[in-house]
VOTORSE-784464 format. One line per 3 residues: for each residue x, y, z of C-alpha. Coordinates in steps of 0.1 Angstrom, whole numbers. Layout:
! VOTORSE-784464
X,Y,Z | ... $
//
This chain:
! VOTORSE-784464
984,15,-447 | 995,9,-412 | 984,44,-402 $
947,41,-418 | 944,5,-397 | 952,24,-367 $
928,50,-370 | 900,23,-379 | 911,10,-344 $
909,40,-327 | 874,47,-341 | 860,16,-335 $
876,18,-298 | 861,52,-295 | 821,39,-310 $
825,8,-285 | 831,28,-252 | 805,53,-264 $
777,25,-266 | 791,17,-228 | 784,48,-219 $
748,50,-231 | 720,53,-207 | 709,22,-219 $
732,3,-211 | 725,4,-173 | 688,-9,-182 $
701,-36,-202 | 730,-47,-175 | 700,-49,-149 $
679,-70,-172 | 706,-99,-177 | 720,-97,-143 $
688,-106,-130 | 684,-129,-153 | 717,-149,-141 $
712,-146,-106 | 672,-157,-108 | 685,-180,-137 $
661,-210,-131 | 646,-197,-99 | 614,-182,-112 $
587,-212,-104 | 577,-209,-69 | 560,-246,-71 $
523,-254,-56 | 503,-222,-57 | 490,-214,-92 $
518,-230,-113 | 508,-266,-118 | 476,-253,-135 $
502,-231,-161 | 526,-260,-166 | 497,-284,-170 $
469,-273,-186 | 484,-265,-216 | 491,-301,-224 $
456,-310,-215 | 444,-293,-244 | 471,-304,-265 $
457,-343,-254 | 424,-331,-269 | 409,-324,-235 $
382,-293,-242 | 385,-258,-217 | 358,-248,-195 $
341,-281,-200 | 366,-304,-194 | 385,-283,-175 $
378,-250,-148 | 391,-223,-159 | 382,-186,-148 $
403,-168,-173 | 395,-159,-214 | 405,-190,-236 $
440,-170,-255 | 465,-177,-229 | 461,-218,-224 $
456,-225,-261 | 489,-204,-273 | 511,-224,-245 $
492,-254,-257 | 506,-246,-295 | 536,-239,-282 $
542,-273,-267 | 525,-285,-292 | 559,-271,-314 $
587,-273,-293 | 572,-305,-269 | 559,-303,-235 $
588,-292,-209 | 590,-260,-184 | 617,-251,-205 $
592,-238,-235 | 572,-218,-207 | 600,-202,-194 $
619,-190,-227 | 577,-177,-234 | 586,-158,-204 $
620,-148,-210 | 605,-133,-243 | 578,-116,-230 $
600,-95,-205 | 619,-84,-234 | 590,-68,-251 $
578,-54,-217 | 612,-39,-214 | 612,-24,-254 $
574,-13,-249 | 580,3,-213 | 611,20,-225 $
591,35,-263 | 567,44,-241 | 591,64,-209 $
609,82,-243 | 572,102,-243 | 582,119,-214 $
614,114,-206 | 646,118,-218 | 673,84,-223 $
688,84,-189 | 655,92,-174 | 639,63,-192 $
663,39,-187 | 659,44,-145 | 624,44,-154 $
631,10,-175 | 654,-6,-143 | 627,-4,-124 $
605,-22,-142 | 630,-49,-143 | 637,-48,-105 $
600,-42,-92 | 576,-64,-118 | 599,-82,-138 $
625,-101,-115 | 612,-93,-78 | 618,-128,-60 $
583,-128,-44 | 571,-132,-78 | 585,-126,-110 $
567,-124,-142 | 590,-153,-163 | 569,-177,-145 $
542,-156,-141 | 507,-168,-117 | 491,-166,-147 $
504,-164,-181 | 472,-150,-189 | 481,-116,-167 $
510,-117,-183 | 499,-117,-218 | 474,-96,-214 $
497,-74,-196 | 523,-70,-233 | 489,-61,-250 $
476,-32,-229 | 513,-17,-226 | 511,-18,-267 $
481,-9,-263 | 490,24,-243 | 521,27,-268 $
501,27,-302 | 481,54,-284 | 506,76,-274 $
516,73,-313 | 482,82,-321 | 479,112,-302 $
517,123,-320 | 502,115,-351 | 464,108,-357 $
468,84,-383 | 441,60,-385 | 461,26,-388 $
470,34,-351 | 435,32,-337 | 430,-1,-361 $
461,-15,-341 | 446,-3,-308 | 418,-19,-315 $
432,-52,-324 | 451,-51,-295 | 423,-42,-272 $
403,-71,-286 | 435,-101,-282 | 437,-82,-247 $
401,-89,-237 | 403,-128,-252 | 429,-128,-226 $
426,-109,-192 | 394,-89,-190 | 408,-62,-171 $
436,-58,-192 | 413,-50,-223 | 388,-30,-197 $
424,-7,-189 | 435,-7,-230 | 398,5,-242 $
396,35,-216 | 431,42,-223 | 424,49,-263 $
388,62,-249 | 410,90,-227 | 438,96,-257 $
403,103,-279 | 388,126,-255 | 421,147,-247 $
425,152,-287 | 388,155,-295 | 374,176,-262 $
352,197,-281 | 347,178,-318 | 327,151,-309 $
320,140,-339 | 357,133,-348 | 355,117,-315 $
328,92,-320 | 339,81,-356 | 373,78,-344 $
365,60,-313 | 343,33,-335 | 377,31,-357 $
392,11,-328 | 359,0,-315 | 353,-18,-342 $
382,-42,-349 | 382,-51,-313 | 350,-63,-309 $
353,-85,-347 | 379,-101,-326 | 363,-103,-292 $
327,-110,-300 | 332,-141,-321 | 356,-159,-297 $
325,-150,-265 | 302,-161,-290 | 316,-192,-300 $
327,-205,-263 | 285,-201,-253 | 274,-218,-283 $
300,-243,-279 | 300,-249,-244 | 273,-232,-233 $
263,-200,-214 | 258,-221,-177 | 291,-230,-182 $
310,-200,-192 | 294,-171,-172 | 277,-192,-142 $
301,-219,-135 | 338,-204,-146 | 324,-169,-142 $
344,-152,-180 | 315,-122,-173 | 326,-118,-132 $
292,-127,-127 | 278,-152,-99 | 311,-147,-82 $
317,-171,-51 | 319,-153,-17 | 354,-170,-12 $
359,-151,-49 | 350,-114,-36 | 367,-120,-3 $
399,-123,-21 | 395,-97,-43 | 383,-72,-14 $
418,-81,2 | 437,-67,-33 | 417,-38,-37 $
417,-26,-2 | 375,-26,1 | 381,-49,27 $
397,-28,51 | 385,5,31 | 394,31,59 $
426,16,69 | 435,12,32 | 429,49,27 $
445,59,58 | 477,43,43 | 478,57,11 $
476,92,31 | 510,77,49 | 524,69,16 $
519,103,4 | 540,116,31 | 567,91,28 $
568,105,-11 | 568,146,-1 | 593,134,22 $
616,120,-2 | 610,150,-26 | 619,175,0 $
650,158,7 | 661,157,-30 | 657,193,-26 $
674,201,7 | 705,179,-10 | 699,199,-43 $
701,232,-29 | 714,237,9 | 705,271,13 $
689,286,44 | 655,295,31 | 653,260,13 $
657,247,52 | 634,271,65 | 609,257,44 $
611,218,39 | 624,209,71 | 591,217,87 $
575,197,58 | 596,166,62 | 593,166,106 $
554,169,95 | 555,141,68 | 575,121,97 $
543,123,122 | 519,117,96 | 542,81,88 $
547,72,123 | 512,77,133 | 500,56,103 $
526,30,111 | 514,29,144 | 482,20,133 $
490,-3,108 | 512,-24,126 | 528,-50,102 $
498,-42,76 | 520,-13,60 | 550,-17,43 $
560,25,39 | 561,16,2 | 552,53,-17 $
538,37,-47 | 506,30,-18 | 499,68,-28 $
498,62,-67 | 458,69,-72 | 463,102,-58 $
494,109,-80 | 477,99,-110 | 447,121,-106 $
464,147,-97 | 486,144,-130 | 453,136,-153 $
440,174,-135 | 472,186,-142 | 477,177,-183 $
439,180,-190 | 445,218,-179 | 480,224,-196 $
474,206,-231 | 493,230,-253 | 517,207,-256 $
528,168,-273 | 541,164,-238 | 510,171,-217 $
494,148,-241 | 515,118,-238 | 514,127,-196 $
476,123,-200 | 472,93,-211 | 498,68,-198 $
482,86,-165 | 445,76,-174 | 461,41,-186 $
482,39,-151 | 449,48,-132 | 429,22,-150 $
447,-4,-150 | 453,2,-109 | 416,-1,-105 $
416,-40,-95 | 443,-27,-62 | 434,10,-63 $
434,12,-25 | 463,-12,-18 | 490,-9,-47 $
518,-38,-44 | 550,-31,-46 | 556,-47,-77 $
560,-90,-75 | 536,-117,-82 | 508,-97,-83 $
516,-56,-86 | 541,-63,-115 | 513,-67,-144 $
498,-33,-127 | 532,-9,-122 | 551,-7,-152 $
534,28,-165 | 530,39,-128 | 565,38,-125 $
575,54,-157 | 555,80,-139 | 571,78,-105 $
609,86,-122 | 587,113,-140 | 580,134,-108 $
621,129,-95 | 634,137,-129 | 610,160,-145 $
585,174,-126 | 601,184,-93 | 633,201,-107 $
609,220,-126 | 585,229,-97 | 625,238,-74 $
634,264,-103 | 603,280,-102 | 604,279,-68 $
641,287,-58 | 642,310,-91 | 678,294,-98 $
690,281,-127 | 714,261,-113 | 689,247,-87 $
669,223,-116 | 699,207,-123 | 712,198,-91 $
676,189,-85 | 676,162,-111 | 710,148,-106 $
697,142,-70 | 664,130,-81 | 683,104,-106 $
712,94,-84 | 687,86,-53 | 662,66,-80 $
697,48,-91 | 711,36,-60 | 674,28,-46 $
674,5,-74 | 713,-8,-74 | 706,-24,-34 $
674,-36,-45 | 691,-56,-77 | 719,-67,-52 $
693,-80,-20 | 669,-95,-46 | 701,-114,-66 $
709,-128,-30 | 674,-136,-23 | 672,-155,-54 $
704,-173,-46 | 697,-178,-11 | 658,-191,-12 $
661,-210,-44 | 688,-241,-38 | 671,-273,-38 $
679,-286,-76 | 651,-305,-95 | 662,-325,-124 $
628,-344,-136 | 613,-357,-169 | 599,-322,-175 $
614,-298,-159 | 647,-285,-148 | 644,-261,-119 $
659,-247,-83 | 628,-251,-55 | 629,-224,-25 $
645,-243,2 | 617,-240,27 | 597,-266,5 $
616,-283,-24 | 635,-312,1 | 600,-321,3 $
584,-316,-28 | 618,-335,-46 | 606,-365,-22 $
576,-363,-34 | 583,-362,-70 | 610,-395,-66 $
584,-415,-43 | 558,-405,-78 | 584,-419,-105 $
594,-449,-88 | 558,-458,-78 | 539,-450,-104 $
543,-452,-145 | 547,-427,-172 | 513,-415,-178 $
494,-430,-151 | 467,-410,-135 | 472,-391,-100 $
456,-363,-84 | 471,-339,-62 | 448,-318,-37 $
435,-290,-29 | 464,-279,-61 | 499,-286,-71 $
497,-302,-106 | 535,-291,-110 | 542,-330,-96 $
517,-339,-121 | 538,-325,-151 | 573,-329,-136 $
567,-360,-135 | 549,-369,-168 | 516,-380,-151 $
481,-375,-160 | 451,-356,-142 | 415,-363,-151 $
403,-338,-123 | 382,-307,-140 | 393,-283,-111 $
430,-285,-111 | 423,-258,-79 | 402,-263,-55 $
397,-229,-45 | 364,-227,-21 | 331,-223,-34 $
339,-230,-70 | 329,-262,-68 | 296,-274,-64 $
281,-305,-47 | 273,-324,-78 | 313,-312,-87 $
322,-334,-58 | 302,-363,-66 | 316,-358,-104 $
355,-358,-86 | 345,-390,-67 | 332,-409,-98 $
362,-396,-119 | 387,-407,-90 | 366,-443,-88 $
365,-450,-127 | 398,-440,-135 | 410,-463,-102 $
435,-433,-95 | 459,-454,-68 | 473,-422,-50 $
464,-390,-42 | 488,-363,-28 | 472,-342,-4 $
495,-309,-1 | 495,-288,27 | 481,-254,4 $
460,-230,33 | 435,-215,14 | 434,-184,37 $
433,-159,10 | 398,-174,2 | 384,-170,35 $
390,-210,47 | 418,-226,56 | 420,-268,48 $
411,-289,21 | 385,-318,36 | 379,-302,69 $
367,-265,65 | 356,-271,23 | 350,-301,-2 $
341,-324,30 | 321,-345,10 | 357,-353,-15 $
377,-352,15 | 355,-379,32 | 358,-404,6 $
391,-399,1 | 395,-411,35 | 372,-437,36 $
389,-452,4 | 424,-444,6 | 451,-447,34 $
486,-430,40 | 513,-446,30 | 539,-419,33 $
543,-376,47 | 571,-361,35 | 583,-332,58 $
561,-325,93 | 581,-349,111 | 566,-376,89 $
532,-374,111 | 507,-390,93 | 475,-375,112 $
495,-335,105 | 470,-313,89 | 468,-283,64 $
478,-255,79 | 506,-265,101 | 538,-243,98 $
557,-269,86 | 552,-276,49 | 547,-314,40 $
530,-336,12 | 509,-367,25 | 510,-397,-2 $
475,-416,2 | 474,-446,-18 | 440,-470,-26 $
429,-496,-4 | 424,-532,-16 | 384,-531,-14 $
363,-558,-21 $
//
């Protein structure tokens, strides 16, 4: 008896240090050590995530979107954080376990979706990535995303791309149903995500039907057709509703009569603004990525006609990154993910041409979906964080792809060794691995180092970075002693965080003031609102709107609002800046000025 107990020990000894051992285990270790070192560091207060925390429980109040409050985004996102607060109560808390939730299933859709082409260990680099790069990357991480929005439609497309890839395995027709589904919650959501998840199927349809275009057609309407019964009614409804002025003039759902402070800040992400220099550095980035490849080669196989060969391609990569840093100057950060677009076309060329196989399939199209869904930064690609993290997560998949896969294939046929594609790989992998075990390490520290100031309020439990929260905590305790639970406040040109933390009420429709998006008679409709509601103080942040083309709230845009405020309110307290009351938006020093109603009468 005692011998048969022992043996159960050693067994189940022996099945718990093999699941250590797994691949997956690294992936997993990375996800929940990022976790605890961001642990309540992900809201990086002013910019953006007032409008998440509180718009939400706007609608839950009854308040109406798009006509009782701006919004530029489809109507999913706002109403399912507004029905979860509506469940679990109104508190960051509920946004941030949304958030927690929704990296999971990027992290179990990336990794089903790197098992196409990869093999466990590959996929789980190809996985820690995704964690490091979009997930956790301190200058903006996707549990408190800019946008929850992005993020959403973000978990769609990805399942969107995954349901694809099962297609092309399979061709059953409930996949293309679930494609379509997804494509239509993704376009009720994001546009561009559901614009990225209909030319992905589109692609996977063409790649299996290239010369039956029949098949194609009727297959393509079998996903067609389930997205637009969900996309069609929910348009249909909001300009009926609301109306079409509204929705496709004033918060602009179509991208149609875009403000110029709009398409200056979306030429800066794609790269059109600068389109020569832009291209120019994605040449740069290509030789920063042939130079890493020939060195995993050189390590891999330190013969003397290897070094004949790649030396002269690395010294030649080196002047083609020194001249474009030169010419960059700060502008380029050496990142090789700048070179992605011409990766992914070059891999689209390549499994079009070699589709023989389930492999070159699957390579096809999460290349068509990477290149799609790239096309709003297609000639500037992030390097992951608060933007390039809804965009990467397929790109890199396809980035471990080439180390692991693709150029220890291309050095055996090459060096004609055997031996050579396995060293090849181990290289390949171990350089991906470390790459990513300094980057876990320096972003832990950021997160630990940046995010100090602790913020216990009514709503919210959170660490601010330490370059604003002193003041933004000063702030929020000259708000609760002053004012009472519920009481209306506005805070300009954004930062409705102190309006949640604090459990106090906005009536403002533009909850951002982003330039141009509001109109003259939206000024005179801010003033009356501010004057009926007799709003007592008004926080005026110091938030550059540089990104947009101007700079300050009240002196460069919204003179009009900025001029009555002036006229009709007077400062009673700045918190940071040295206390200077006359300090003005875009000073280095971060500060919030408290203006509080004058006695008129």
């Amino acid at each position: 008896m005692g011998r048969v107990n022992l043996d159960n020990q050693t067994e189940k000894t022996a099945n718990w240090k093999t699941f250590l051992w797994k691949p997956e285990m690294g992936m997993i270790l990375s996800w929940l050590s990022m976790l605890v070192f961001s642990w309540r560091r992900w809201t990086a207060p002013i910019a953006d995530s007032g409008r998440e925390m509180d718009l939400p429980l706007r609608l839950l109040r009854g308040e109406v979107l798009y006509r009782d409050i701006s919004y530029l985004y489809p109507p999913l996102a706002p109403y399912l954080n507004s029905l979860l607060y509506r469940v679990f109560g109104p508190h960051l808390d509920v946004l941030h376990c949304a958030g927690i939730i929704c990296s999971v299933l990027i992290v179990v859709i990336s990794y089903s979706i790197a098992r196409r082409i990869l093999d466990r260990t590959g996929s789980s680099i190809a996985v820690t990535a995704i964690i490091v790069l979009c997930l956790f990357k301190p200058s903006g991480n996707l549990i408190s995303p800019y946008a929850f929005a992005a993020l959403y439609g973000m978990i769609f497309s990805l399942a969107t791309l995954l349901v694809s890839l099962r297609y092309a395995e399979t061709k059953n027709d409930r996949e293309l149903i679930s494609a379509g589904i997804l494509i239509g919650l993704a376009v009720i959501t994001k546009q561009e995500f559901g614009l990225a998840s209909a030319i992905t199927i589109t692609g996977t349809l063409t790649f299996i039907y290239r010369n039956q275009w029949k098949f194609f057609v009727r297959n393509l309407l079998g996903a067609a057709i389930p997205a637009m019964l969900i996309a069609l009614p929910v348009y249909s409804f909001l300009i009926w509703h609301i109306g079409w002025r509204t929705i496709v003039e004033d918060c602009h759902l179509f991208y149609t009569h875009l403000p110029a402070s709009v398409v200056f800040y979306n030429s800066q992400r794609t790269g059109m603004d600068r389109p020569f220099l832009s291209i120019l550095q994605m040449f740069g980035a290509e030789a920063v990525a042939i130079a890493a490849l020939s060195l995993v080669v050189i390590l891999s196989d330190r013969t003397r006609k290897t070094f004949i060969r790649l030396i002269p391609v690395m010294a030649g990569s080196g002047i083609v990154i020194a001249a474009v840093a030169f010419v960059s100057g700060t502008q380029w950060d050496g990142s090789p993910l700048r070179a992605l677009p011409l990766l992914l076309v070059a891999m689209i060329v390549y499994s079009w041409r070699k589709c023989d196989r389930n492999a070159d399939a699957a390579l096809f199209v999460i290349s068509v979906y990477s290149l799609a869904i790239l096309a709003r930064v297609s000639l500037r690609v992030p390097s992951g964080g608060a933007f390039g993290g809804y965009f990467l997560p397929a790109s890199l998949i396809l980035f471990c792809y080439l180390f692991t896969v693709a150029l220890p294939r291309l050095a055996g046929q090459w060096a004609e060794n055997e031996p050579v594609v396995k060293q090849v790989r181990i290289y390949g992998a171990a350089i991906l691995i470390v790459t990513l075990t300094i980057m876990l390490i320096v972003f832990g520290i950021r997160f630990r180092r940046n995010y100090n100031i602790e913020l216990i309020a009514e709503r919210g439990h959170l660490y601010l970075p330490r370059s604003s929260g002193p003041v933004i905590k000063q702030a929020i305790d000259y708000i609760e002693t002053s004012t009472q639970p519920g009481e209306q406040i506005a805070v300009l040109p954004e930062g409705s965080d102190i309006v949640f933390l604090t459990a106090r009420t906005t009536a403002l429709r533009h909850q951002i003031m982003i330039p141009g998006l509001m109109s003259g008679s939206d000024e005179q409709t801010a003033i009356a609102l501010l004057d009926r509601n007799k709003v007592q103080y008004i926080l005026i942040v110091n938030r550059p709107m540089r990104e947009f083309g101007l700079e300050a709230f009240g002196r460069d845009f919204y003179t009009n609002l900025g001029g009555w405020i002036d006229a009709h309110y007077s400062t009673v307290a700045v918190f940071g800046g040295n206390g200077n009351p006359d300090i003005q938006i875009g000073d280095r020093n971060f500060f919030v000025k408290v203006k509080k109603k004058m006695n008129t009468k």
